[in-house]
N, C-alpha and C positions, 0 to 999 in steps of 0.2 A: 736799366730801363731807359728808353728812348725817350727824352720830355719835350725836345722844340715837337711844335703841333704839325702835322702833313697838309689840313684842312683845318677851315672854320665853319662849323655848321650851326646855322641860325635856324630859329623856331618862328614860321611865318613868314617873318623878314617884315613886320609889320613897325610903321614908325621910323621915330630917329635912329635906332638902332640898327637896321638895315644898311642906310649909306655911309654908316661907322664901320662898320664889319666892314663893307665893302672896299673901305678905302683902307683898311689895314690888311685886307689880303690882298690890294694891289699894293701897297707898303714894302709889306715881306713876301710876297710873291707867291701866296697860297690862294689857291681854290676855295670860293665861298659856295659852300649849298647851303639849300634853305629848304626843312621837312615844314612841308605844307597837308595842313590838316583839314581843309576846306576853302573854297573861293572866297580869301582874303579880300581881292580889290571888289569884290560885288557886294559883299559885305561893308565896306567901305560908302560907296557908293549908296545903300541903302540905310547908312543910318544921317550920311547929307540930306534923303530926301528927306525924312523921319525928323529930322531936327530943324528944318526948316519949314516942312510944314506947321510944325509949335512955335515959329516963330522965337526958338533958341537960338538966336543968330551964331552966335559964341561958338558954340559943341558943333554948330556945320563946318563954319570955317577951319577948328581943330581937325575933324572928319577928312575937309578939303585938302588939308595940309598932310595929313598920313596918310593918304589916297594918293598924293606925288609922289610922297616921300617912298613909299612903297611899290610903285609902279616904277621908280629908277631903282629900286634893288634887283627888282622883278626880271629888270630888261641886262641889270649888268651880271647877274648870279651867273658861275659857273654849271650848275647843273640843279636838280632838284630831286628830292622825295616825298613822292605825294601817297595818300594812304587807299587810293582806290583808281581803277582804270577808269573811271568820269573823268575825274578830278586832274590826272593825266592829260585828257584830251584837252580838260581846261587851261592848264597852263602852258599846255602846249603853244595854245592860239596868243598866248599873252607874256609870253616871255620870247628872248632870243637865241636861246642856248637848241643844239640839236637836238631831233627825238632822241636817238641815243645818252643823252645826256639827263632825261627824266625816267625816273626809277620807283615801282612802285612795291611798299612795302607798308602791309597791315598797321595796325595800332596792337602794340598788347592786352590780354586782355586782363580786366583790372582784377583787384581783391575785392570782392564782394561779401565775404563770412560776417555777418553780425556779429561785433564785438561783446554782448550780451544778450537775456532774454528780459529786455526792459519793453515795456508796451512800446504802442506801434506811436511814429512821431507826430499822425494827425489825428485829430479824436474821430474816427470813425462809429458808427454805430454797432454794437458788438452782438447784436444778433443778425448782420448779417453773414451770409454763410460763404458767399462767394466777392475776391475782389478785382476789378478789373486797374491796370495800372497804365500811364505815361509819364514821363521823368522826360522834361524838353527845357531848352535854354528859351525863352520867352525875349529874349534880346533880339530878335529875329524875325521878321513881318514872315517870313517864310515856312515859319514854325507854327508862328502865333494863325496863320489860316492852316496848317494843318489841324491846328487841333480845333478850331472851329468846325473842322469838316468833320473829326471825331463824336464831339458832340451835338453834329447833328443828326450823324449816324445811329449811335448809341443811344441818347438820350428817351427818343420813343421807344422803344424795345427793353432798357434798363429792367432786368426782373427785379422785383418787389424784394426778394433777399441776396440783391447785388448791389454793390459802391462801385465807383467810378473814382479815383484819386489822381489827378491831372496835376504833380509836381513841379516845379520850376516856376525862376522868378524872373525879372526883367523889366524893361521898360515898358512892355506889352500886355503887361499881369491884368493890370487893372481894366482895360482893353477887353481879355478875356473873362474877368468876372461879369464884366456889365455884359457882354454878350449872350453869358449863358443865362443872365436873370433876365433877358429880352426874349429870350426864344424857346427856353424849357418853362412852359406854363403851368406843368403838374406841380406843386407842392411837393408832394413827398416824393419825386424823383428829381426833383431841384437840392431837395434834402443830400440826396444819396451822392451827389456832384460834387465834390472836395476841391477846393482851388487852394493851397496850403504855402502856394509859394514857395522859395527855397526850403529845403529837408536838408540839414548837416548830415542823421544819421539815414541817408536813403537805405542802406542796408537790408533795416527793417522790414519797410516797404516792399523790397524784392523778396522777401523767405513769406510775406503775408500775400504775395498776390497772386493770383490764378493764371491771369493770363497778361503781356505786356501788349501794348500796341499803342504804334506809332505812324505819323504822318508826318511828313516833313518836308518842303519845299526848297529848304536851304543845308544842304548838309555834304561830307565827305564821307567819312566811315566811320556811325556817331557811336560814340565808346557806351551811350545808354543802351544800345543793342548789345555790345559784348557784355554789360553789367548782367542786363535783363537773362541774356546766354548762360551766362558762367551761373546764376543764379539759380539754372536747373527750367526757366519758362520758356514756354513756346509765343514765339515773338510774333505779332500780326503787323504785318507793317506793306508801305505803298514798293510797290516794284520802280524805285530811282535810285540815284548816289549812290554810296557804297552798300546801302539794307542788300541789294544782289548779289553782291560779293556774300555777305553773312549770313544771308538765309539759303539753306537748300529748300524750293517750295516743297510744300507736302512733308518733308524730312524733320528740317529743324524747325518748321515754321510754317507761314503761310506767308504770301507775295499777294496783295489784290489791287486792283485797281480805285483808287479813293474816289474815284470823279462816281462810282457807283456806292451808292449807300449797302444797298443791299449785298452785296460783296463784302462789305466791312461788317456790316452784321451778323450773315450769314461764317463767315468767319468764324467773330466774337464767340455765337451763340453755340456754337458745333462745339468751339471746344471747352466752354463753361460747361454743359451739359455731357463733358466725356470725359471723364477725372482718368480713362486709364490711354487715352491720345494725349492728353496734355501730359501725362509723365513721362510717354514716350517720348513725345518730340521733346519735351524739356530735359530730357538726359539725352539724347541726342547732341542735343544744343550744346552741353555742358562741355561735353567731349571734345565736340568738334570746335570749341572754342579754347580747351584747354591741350587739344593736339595741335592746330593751326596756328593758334594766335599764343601760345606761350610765350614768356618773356624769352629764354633763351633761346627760343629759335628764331622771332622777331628781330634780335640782336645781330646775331649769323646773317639773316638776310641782309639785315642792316651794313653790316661791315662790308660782302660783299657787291651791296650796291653802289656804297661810295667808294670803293678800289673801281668801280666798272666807271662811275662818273669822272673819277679822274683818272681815267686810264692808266691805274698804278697796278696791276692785279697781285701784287706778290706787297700791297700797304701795311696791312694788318697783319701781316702772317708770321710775324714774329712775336704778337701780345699776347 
């Protein structure tokens, strides 16, 4: 078995570690790629604004420093793999390497099976009958107004034997609780509105909920889609990033427009009230997340991408 490495493949390329790799494949004379999972330097850039607006001096300047530190790996990387044709176009504009040399390859999709049948991780109200779900990184100003725009959606229309469970935690969490106790004025459908923060066992959550939906402003090809997918639900989410890679509209899902409320509702509401479209599209879903995005054929593509970024095409074909 062959051990010296062909390539060094970095995840992100975010930080010190970036201009590390890079000087060791200029070192030994290997090719560095970097599997990019979503717009690292804007992400960067938005938690300098985020930390200086709080007046954390400290965490901006750190931000400032892996935002250089990042944008020279960006500029010296050999090639890259990014997980959606957006996200492609974006580092196109921001690194130096040829198109040819950026390659786009899925994310697998994950293990979702609930490891038991232990109650659900938020105390939800147990007579209701239907539940709606979102699972977002709250670390994210991008996120954190999508799901603002969820719950403004949602919130008037909420039937009386629906929840709503908005997962994920971040620096933005508390952000969105005091939002939703400014703006949903009903009581008992402020009630039904879960803000729970991180979930260890989100599992659960996915075999308990009806339908998933997401909004999102900052994202690549976010693996809570393949979760919500593989999970057997039909996913409602805004037509940007990678969600159009993952959703076929109509098929596995639905695609709407977020800037229209009633689009999101009309959505929502269609398939809470059609238990036998949300099975189909939710096995749909399952499929076509467990035909496309399976690990070993994610892998395959993988190997073939980085033989085509560094022009080796016969790399791998010996392991």
């Amino acid at each position: 078995m062959k051990t010296d490495p062909d390539l060094i493949l970095l995840y992100n390329g975010s930080g010190i570690l970036g201009p590390i790799a890079v000087l060791f494949g200029w070192y030994y004379s290997l090719p560095v790629v970097i599997r990019v999972n979503g717009d690292i330097l804007r992400q960067h850039r938005e938690k300098i604004i985020e930390y200086w607006n709080r007046s954390e001096y400290q965490h901006a300047v750190l931000y400032t420093l892996q935002l250089l530190l990042t944008r020279t790996t960006f500029l010296l990387a050999s090639g890259f793999l990014v997980v959606s044709e957006e996200l492609r176009e974006v580092v196109l504009k921001k690194a130096r390497c040829p198109e040819s040399r950026i390659e786009v390859v899925h994310n697998p999709v994950p293990d979702v099976d609930p490891e038991s049948e232990e109650a659900l991780p938020v105390a939800v109200d147990p007579d209701l009958n239907s539940l709606i779900l979102t699972v977002t990184n709250l670390n994210f100003r991008g996120k954190l107004e999508g799901a603002k725009e969820m719950v403004d959606a949602i919130a008037p229309i909420l039937p009386a034997n629906a929840g709503y469970v908005i997962a994920g935690d971040g620096i933005y969490h508390q952000q969105l609780e005091a939002y939703i106790d400014a703006t949903v004025d009903e009581a008992a459908t402020r009630d039904r509105i879960y803000t729970p923060g991180y979930i260890d066992d989100v599992e659960q959550l996915y075999e308990a909920a009806d339908v998933f939906l997401y909004i999102s402003y900052i994202d690549g090809y976010p693996n809570v889609v393949l979760e919500a997918q593989a999970a057997g639900l039909p996913v409602v989410a805004n037509a940007a990033h990678g969600m159009v890679e993952q959703i076929d509209d109509g098929k596995t899902g639905v695609l709407i427009d977020p800037v229209s409320e009633s689009a999101v509702r009309t959505a929502v509401l269609s398939l809470l009230g059609d238990q036998s479209r949300r099975r189909q599209m939710g096995t749909a879903a399952r499929r076509q997340t467990h035909r496309h995005n399976a690990p070993e054929r994610i892998g395959r593509e993988m190997m073939v991408a980085l033989a085509d970024i560094v022009d080796e095409p016969a790399l791998f074909s010996s392991r």
